[in-house]
TORLO-167303 format. One record per residue (C-alpha): residue number from 0; x, y, z; residue in three letters. Coordinates in Angstrom, 3 decimals, always signed. Example, Ala and Ser with C-alpha at 12.3 -4.5 7.8 and 13.67 -1.06 7.14 Angstrom:
<pts>
PT   num         xx         yy         zz   residu
PT     0    +12.300     -4.500     +7.800      ALA
PT     1    +13.670     -1.060     +7.140      SER
</pts>
This chain:
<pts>
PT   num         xx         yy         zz   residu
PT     0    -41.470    +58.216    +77.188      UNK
PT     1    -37.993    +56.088    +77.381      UNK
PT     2    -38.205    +52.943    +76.123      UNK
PT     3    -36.223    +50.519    +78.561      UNK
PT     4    -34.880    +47.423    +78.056      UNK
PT     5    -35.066    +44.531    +80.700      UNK
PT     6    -32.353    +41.714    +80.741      UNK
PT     7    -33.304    +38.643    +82.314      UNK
PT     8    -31.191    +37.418    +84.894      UNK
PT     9    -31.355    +33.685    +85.677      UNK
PT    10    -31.934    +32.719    +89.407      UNK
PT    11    -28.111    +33.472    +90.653      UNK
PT    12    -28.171    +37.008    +89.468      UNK
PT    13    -26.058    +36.597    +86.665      UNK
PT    14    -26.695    +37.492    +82.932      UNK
PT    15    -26.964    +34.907    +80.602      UNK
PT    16    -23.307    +34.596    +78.130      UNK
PT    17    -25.296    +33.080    +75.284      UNK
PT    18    -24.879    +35.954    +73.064      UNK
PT    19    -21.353    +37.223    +73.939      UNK
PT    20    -20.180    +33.945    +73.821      UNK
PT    21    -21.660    +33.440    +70.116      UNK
PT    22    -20.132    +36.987    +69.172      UNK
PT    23    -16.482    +36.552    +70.385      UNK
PT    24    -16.208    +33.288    +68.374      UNK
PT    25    -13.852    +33.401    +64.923      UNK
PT    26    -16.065    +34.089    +62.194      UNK
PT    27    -15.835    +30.361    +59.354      UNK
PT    28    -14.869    +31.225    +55.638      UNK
PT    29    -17.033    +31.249    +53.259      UNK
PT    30    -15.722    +28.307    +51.796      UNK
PT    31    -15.748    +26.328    +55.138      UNK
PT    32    -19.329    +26.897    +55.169      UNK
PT    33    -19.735    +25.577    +51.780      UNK
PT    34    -18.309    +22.476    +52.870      UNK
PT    35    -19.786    +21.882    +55.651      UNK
PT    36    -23.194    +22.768    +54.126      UNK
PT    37    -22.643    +19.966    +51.334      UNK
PT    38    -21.475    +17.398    +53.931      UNK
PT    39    -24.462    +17.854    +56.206      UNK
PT    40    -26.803    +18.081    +52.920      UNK
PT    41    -25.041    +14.622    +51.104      UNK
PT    42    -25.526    +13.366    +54.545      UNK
PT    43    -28.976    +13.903    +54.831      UNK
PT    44    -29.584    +12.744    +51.206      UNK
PT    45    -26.876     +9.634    +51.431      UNK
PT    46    -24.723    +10.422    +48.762      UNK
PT    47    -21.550    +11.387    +49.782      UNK
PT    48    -18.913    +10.986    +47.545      UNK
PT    49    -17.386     +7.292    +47.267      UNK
PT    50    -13.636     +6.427    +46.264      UNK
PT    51    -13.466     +4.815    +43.095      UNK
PT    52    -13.351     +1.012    +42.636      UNK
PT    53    -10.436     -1.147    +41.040      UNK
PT    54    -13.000     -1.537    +38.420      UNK
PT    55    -13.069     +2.303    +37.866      UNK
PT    56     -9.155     +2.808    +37.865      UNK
PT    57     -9.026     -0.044    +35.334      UNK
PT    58    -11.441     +1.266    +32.838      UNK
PT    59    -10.283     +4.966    +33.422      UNK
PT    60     -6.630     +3.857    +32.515      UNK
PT    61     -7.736     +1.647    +29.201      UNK
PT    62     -9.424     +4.352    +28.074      UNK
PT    63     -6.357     +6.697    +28.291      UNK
PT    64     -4.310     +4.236    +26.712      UNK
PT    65     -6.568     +3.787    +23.524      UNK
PT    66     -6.622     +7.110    +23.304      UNK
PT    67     -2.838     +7.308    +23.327      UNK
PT    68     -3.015     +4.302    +20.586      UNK
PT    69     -5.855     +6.642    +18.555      UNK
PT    70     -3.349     +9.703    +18.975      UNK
PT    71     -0.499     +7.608    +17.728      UNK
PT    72     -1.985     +5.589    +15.017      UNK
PT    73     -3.544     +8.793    +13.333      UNK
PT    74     -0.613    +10.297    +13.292      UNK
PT    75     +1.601     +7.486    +11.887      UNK
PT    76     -1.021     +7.288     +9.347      UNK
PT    77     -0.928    +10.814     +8.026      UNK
PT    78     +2.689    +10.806     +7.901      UNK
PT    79     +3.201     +7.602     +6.077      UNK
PT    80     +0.453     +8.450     +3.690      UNK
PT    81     +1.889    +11.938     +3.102      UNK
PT    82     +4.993    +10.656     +2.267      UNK
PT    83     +3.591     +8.998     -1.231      UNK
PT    84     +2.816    +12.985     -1.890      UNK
PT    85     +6.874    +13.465     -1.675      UNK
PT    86     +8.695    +14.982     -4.565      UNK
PT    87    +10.436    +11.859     -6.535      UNK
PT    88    +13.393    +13.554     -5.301      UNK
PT    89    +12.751    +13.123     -2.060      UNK
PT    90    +11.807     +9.714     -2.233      UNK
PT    91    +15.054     +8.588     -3.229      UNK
PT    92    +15.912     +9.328     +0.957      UNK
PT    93    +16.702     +6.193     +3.153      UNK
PT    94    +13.913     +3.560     +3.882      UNK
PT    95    +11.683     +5.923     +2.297      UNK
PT    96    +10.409     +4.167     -0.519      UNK
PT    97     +9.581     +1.306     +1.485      UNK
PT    98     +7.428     +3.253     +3.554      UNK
PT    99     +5.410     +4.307     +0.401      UNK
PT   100     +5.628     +0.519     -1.028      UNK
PT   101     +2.759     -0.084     +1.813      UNK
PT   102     +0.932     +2.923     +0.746      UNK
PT   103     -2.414     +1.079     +1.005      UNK
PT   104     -2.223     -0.828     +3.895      UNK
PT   105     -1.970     +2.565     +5.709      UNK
PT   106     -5.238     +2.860     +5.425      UNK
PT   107     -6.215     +0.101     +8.110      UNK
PT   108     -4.148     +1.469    +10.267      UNK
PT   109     -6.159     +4.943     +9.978      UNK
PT   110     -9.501     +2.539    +10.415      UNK
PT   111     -7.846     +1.195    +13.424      UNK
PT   112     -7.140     +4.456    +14.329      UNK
PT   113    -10.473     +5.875    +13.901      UNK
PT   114    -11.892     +2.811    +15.702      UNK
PT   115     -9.928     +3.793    +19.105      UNK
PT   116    -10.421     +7.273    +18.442      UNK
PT   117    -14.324     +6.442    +18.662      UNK
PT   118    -14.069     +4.549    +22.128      UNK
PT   119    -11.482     +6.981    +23.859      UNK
PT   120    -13.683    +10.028    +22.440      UNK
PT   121    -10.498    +11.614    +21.343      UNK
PT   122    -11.680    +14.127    +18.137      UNK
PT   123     -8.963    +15.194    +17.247      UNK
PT   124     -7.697    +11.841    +16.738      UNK
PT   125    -10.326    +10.740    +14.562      UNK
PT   126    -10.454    +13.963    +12.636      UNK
PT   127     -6.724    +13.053    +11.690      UNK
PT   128     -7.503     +9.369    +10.956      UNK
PT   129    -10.276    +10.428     +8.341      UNK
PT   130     -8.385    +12.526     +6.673      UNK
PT   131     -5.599     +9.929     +6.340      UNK
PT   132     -7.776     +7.511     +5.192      UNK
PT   133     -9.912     +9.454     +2.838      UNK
PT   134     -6.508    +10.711     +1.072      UNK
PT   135     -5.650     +7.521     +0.629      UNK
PT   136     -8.832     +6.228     -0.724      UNK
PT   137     -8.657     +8.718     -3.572      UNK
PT   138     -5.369     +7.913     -4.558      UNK
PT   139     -6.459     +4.024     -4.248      UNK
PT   140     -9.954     +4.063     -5.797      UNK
PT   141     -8.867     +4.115     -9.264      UNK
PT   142     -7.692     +0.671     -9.265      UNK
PT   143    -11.273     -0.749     -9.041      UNK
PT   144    -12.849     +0.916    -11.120      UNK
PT   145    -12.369     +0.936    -15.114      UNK
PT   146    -13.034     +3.619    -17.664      UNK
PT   147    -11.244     +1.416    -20.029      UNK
PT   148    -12.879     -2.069    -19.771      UNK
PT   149    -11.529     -5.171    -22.068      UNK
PT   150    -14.054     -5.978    -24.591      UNK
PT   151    -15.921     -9.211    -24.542      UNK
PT   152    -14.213    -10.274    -27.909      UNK
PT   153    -10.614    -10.384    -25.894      UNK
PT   154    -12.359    -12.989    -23.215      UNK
PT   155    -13.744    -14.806    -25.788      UNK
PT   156    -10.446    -14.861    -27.889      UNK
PT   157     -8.328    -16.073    -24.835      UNK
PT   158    -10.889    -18.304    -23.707      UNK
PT   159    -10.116    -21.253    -25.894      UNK
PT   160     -7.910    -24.333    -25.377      UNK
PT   161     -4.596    -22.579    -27.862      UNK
PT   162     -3.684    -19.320    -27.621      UNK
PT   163     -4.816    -17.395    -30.982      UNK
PT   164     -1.940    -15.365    -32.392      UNK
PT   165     -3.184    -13.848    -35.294      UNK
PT   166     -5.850    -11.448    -33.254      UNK
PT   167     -4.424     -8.227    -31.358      UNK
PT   168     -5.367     -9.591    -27.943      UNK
PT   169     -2.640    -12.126    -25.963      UNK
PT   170     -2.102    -13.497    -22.487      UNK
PT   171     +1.081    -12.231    -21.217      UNK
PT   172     +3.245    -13.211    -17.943      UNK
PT   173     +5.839    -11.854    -15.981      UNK
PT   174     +7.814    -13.403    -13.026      UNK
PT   175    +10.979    -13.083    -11.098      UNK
PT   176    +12.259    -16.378    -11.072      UNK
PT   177    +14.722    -15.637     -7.720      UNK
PT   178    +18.324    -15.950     -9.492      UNK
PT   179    +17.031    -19.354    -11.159      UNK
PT   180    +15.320    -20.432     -7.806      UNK
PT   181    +11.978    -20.958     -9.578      UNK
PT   182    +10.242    -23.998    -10.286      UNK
PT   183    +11.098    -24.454    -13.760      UNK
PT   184     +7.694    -26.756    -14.655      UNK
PT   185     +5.718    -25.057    -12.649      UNK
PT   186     +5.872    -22.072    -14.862      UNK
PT   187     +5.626    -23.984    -18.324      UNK
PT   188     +2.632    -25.650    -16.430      UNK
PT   189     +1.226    -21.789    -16.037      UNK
PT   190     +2.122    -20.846    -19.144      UNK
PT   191     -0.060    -23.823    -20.942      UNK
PT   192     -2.969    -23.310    -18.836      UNK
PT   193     -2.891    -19.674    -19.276      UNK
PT   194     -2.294    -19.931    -22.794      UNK
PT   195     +0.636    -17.506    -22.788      UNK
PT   196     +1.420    -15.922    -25.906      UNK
PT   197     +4.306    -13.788    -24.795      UNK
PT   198     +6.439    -14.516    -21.210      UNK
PT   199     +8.915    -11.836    -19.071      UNK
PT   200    +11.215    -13.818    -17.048      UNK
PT   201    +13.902    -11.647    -14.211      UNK
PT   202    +16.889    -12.989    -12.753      UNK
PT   203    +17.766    -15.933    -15.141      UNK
PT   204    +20.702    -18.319    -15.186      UNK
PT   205    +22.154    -20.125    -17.837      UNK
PT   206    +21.014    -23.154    -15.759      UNK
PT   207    +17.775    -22.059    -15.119      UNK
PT   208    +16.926    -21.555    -18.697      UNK
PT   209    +18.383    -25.094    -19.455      UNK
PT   210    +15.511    -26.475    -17.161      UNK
PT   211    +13.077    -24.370    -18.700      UNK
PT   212    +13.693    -25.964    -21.932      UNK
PT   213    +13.891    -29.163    -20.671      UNK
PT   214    +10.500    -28.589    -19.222      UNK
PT   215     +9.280    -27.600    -22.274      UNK
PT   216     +8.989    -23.913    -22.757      UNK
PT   217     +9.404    -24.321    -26.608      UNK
PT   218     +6.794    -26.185    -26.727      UNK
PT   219     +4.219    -23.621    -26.307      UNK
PT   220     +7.018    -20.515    -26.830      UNK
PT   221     +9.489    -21.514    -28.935      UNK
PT   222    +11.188    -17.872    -29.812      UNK
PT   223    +13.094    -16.202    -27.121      UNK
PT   224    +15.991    -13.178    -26.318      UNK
PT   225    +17.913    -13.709    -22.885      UNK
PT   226    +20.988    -11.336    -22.167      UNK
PT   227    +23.020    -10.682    -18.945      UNK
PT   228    +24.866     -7.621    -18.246      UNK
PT   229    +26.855     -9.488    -15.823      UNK
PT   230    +26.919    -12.823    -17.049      UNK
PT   231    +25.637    -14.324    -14.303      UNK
PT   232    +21.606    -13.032    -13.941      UNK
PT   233    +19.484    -11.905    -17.440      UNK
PT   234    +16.436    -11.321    -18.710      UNK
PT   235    +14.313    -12.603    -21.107      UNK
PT   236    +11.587    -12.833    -23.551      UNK
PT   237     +9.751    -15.947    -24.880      UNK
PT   238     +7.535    -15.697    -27.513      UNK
PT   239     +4.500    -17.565    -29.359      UNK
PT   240     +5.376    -15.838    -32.201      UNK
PT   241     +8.575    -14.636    -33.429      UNK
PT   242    +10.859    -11.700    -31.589      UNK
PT   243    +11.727     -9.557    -34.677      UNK
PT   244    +14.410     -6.804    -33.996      UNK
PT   245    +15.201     -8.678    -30.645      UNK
PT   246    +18.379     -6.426    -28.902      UNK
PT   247    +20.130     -7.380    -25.498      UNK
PT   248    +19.655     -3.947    -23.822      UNK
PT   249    +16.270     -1.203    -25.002      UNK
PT   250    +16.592     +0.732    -22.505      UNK
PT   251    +20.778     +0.793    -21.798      UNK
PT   252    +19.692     +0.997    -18.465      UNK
PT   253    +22.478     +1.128    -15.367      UNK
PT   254    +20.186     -1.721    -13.607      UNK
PT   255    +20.557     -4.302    -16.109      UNK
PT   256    +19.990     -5.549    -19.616      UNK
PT   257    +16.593     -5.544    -20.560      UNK
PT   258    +15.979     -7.097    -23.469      UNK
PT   259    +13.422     -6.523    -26.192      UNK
PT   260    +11.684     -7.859    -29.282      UNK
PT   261     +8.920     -7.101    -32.138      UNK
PT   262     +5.949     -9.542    -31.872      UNK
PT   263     +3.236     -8.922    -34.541      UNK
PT   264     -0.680     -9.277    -32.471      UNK
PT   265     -3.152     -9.371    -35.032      UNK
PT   266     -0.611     -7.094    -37.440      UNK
PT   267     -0.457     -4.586    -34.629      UNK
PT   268     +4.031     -4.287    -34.286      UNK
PT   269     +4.365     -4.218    -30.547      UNK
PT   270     +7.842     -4.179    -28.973      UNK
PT   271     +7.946     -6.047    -25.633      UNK
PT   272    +10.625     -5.224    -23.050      UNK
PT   273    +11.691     -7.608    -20.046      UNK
PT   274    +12.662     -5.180    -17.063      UNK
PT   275    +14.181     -5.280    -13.909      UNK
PT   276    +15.276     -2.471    -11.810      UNK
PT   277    +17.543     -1.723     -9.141      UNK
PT   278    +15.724     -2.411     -5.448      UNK
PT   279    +15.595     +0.291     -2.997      UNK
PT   280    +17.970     -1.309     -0.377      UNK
PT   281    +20.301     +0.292     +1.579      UNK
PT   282    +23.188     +1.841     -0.376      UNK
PT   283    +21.871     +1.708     -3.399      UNK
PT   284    +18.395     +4.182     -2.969      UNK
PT   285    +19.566     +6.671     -5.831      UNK
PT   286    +20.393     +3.958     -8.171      UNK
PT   287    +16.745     +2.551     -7.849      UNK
PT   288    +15.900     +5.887     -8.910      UNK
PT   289    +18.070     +6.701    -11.296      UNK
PT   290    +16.841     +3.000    -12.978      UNK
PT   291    +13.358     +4.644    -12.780      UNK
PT   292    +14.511     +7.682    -14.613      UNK
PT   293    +16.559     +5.686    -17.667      UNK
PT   294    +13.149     +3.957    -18.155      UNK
PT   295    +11.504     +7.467    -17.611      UNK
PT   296    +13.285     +8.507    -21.554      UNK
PT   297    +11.657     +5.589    -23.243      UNK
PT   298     +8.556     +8.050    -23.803      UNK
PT   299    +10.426     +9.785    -25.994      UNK
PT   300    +10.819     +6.745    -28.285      UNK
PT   301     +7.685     +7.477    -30.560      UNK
PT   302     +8.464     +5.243    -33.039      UNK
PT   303     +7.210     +1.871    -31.140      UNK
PT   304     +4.337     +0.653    -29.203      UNK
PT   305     +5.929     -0.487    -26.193      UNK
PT   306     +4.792     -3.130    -23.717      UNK
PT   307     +6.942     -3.330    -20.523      UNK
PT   308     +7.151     -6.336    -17.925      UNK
PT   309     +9.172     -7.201    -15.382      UNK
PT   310    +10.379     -6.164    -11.699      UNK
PT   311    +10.121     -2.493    -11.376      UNK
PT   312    +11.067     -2.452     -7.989      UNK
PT   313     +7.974     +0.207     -7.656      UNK
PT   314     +4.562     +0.494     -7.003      UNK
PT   315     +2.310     +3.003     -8.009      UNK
PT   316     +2.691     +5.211     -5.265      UNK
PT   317     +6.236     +5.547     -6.212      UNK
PT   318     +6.910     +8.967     -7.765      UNK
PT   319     +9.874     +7.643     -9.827      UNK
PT   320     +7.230     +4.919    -11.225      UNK
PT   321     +4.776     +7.594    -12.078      UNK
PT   322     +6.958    +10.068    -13.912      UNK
PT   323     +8.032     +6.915    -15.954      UNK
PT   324     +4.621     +6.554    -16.783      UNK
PT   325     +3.998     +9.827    -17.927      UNK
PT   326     +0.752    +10.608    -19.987      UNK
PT   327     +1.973     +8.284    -22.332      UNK
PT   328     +1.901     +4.492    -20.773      UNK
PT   329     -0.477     +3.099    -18.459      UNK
PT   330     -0.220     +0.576    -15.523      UNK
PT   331     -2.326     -2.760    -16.816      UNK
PT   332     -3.504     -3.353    -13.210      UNK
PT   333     -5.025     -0.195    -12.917      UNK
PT   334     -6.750     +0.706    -15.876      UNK
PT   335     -8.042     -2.540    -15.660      UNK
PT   336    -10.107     -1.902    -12.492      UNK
PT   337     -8.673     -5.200    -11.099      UNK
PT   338     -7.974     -3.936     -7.756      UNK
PT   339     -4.197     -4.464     -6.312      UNK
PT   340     -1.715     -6.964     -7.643      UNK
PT   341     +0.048     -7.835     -4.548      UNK
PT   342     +3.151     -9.781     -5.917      UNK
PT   343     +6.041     -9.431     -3.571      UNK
PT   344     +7.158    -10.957     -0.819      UNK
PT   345     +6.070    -14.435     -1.514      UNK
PT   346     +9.073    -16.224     +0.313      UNK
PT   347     +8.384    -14.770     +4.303      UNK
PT   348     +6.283    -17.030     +6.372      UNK
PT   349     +3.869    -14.613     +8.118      UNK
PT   350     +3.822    -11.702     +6.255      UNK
PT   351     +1.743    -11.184     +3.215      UNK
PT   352     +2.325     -9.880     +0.001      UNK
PT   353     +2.136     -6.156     +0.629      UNK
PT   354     +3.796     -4.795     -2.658      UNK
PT   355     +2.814     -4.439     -6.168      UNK
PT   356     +6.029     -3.896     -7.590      UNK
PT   357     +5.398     -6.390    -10.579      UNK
PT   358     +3.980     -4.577    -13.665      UNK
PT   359     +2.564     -4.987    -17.103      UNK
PT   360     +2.821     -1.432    -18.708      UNK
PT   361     +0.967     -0.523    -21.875      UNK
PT   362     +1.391     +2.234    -24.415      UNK
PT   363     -1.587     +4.357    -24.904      UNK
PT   364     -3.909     +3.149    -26.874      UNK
PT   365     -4.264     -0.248    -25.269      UNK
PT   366     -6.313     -1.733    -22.754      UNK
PT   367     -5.640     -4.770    -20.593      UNK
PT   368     -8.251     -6.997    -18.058      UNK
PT   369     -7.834    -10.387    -16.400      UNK
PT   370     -5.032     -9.327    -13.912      UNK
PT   371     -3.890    -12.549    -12.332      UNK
PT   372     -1.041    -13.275     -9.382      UNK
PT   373     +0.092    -16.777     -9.324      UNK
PT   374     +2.793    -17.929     -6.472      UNK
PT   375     +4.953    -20.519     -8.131      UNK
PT   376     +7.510    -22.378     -6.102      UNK
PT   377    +11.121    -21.084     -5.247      UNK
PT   378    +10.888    -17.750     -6.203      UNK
PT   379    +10.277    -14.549     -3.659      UNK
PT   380     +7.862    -12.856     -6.545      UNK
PT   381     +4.335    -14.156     -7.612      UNK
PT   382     +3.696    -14.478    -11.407      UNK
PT   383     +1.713    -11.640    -12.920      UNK
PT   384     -0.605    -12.700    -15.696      UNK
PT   385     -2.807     -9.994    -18.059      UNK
PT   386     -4.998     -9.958    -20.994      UNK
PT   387     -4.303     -7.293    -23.296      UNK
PT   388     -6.097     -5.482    -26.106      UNK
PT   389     -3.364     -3.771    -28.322      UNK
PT   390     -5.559     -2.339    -30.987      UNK
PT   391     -5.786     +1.366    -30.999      UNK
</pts>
């Protein structure tokens, strides 16, 4: 039997449009439905979306900008500390070796690096800072820790109220006295109450040594060698003890004259040399070098134990420095385990002393302790002061 299918008519006869009117209507997109699903749903729940607050927009845009700062920062970091790994050739270039003269200060910018790296959340960042600053802490380390310490006789022998020149350990000094500039008494007054046995002075003037005598340098060192190559600024030695063999130049260096002298320490000969290089200024970057390199041929001269001081214009990060150094002298400060021996500039009102480039420098054999930096008036160095053990 048929089935048939009854449409209901409403009470004018007519057929209800519910149906055809719901089928000729445009079909949503997906999409549209979506949307209009989540509004009515964050409706019901009350949590539709809010614009941000000016409190929002301010921390969103700090936190880009430290991470900018992290991105930045690591970077300079890694390049500036990279740059000590140059060939010595290369770091004869323009403004480079001043760059490498702050070798270890890098690494606080890498920690400051890090730091904003940590509150941006930018990884990368901080991956770069570590690496900066752990490079540089490896190159850096060795100046705090000794494998070479003084022994307690050398404390003991400097300790008293006269220096004792007959044993084979002495206090010695160097300072750049700023083209005579220095305070005269002021260093005498060091050099008692240090109980200097031998004394490197840079950038001396016939009337600067006049006040040093009148002060009383011979009092304490009565035996000294100063010679100019220009006649103008010297160097010079002063000595407890006398200078035996003194000449004007050692090293016949382009630079300057640095002289040298034979002092017997505890019947130990040991020839002292006052130096001063060329400084890495504009025009003049391959001379600093090339004032490196003449000092570099010294370690060839086997038939002396050699004890440099003076302005070297260097730090240890400098590759010139270090090929001077060879395997056969040392850098006092850091065998010593001291730590750094910031010495230079003294002179600039708000900016530290960021620059070692004041050495004692030891032939092998020796060992040194008691690193010192004094600021004495008028000059833009700081004294350098060391103990040294010269007995092999």
């Amino acid at each position: 039997m048929a089935r048939t299918r009854s449409i209901a008519k409403n009470t004018n006869g007519n057929v209800p449009r519910t149906r055809a009117i719901r089928q000729r209507r445009p079909a949503s997109t997906s999409s549209n439905k979506s949307a209009a699903s989540a509004k009515r749903s964050a409706q019901k729940r009350g949590t539709q979306p809010k614009p941000y607050t000016k409190e929002q927009l301010k921390s969103h845009g700090k936190h880009r900008f430290f991470g900018l700062l992290a991105g930045l920062f690591a970077v300079l970091t890694l390049l500036a500390t990279a740059a000590r790994a140059l060939p010595a050739d290369l770091q004869e270039l323009p403004y480079v070796p001043i760059v490498i003269s702050a070798t270890p200060w890098f690494m606080l910018l890498g920690l400051i690096a890090l730091l904003l790296a940590i509150m941006s959340r930018r990884i990368l960042a901080a991956l770069i800072a570590i690496a900066a600053v752990a490079l540089n802490a490896y190159w850096q380390y060795p100046f705090f820790y000794s494998t070479t310490p003084l022994p307690q006789a050398a404390y003991n022998a400097v300790a008293f109220s006269e220096p004792n020149t007959s044993d084979a350990f002495a206090r010695v000094m160097t300072f750049n006295v700023y083209k005579g500039q220095a305070d005269a008494q002021a260093i005498v007054d060091t050099v008692r109450d240090q109980r200097v046995e031998v004394l490197a002075l840079q950038e001396t003037t016939d009337d600067f040594v006049k006040r040093l005598k009148d002060a009383g340098i011979e009092h304490y060192l009565p035996y000294s060698n100063v010679s100019s190559s220009d006649g103008i600024y010297g160097n010079g030695l002063w000595s407890a003890t006398p200078l035996s063999q003194p000449v004007d130049d050692e090293v016949n260096s382009s630079a300057s004259f640095m002289p040298a002298g034979t002092v017997d320490l505890g019947g130990n000969a040991i020839r002292f040399v006052s130096v001063h290089t060329t400084a890495p200024v504009p025009g003049y970057w391959r001379q600093w070098k090339r004032a490196l390199d003449e000092l570099g041929l010294m370690q060839s001269h086997t038939s002396n134990r050699y004890i440099f001081m003076g302005d070297f214009n260097a730090t240890y990060d400098h590759a010139p420095f270090r090929e001077f150094l060879g395997t056969r002298f040392h850098d006092a400060a850091r065998i010593s385990g001291h730590g750094f021996t910031f010495s230079w500039p003294t002179n600039r009102p708000g900016l530290p002393m960021f620059a070692g480039i004041d050495h004692v420098v030891l032939d092998q054999g020796m060992r040194a302790g008691q690193c010192k930096v004094v600021k004495i008036a008028g000059s833009d160095h700081a004294a350098l002061l060391v103990t040294v053990d010269v007995m092999q």
